[in-house]
C-alpha positions in Angstrom: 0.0 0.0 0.0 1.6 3.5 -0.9 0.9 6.1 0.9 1.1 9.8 0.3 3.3 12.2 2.7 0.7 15.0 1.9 -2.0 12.1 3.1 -0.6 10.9 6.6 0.0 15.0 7.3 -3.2 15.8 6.8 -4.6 12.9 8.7 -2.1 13.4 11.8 -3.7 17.3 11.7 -6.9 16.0 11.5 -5.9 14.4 15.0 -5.0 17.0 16.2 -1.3 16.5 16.1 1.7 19.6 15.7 3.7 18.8 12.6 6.9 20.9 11.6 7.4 20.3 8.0 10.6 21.6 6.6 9.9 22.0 2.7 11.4 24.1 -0.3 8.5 23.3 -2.3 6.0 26.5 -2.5 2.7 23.9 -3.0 3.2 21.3 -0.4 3.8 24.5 1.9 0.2 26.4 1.1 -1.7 22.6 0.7 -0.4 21.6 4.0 0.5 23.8 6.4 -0.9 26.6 8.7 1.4 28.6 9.3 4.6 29.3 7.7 8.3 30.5 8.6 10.8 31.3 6.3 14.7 32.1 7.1 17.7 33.6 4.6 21.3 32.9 5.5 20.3 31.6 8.8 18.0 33.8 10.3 14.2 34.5 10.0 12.7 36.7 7.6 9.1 36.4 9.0 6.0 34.2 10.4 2.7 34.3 9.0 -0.6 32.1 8.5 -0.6 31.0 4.9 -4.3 32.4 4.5 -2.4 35.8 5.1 0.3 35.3 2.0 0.5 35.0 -1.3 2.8 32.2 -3.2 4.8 35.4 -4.8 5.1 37.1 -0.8 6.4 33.8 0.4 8.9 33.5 -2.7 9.9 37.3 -1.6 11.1 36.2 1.7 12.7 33.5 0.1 14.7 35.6 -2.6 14.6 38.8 -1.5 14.5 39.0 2.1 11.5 41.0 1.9 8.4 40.2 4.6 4.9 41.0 3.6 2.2 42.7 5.8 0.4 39.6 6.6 2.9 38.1 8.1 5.7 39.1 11.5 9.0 40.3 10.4 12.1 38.6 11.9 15.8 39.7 12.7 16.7 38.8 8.8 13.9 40.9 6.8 14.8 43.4 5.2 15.2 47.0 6.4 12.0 48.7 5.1 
């Protein structure tokens, strides 16, 4: 029987269980998770729900250092 990764997270939230999933791909991020944090040469850029972001915010912390309204701004964003 195969099962999915995507599957057993979603089940394991279901129960009610914290998961910390460490992902560099932009879907399984917004299909699966709450909440999302994103760091740049080792430090965080900013925290946000992922109902608050877009796909192209979250890819602006990721390349540019740059955190979006919706989400909390960290010691490695970038200076406004």
């Amino acid at each position: 029987m195969h099962f999915h990764p995507g599957e057993l997270i979603k089940q394991l939230k279901s129960e009610g269980l914290g998961i910390f999933l460490i992902s560099h791909d932009i879907h399984d991020v917004f299909d699966l998770a709450d909440r999302v944090t994103v760091m740049k040469n080792g430090q965080v850029v900013g925290t946000g729900r992922v109902q608050d972001m877009t796909k192209d915010e979250v890819l602006g912390m990721i390349i540019l250092g740059k955190c979006p309204p919706g989400a909390i701004p960290g010691p490695g964003a970038m200076a406004s």
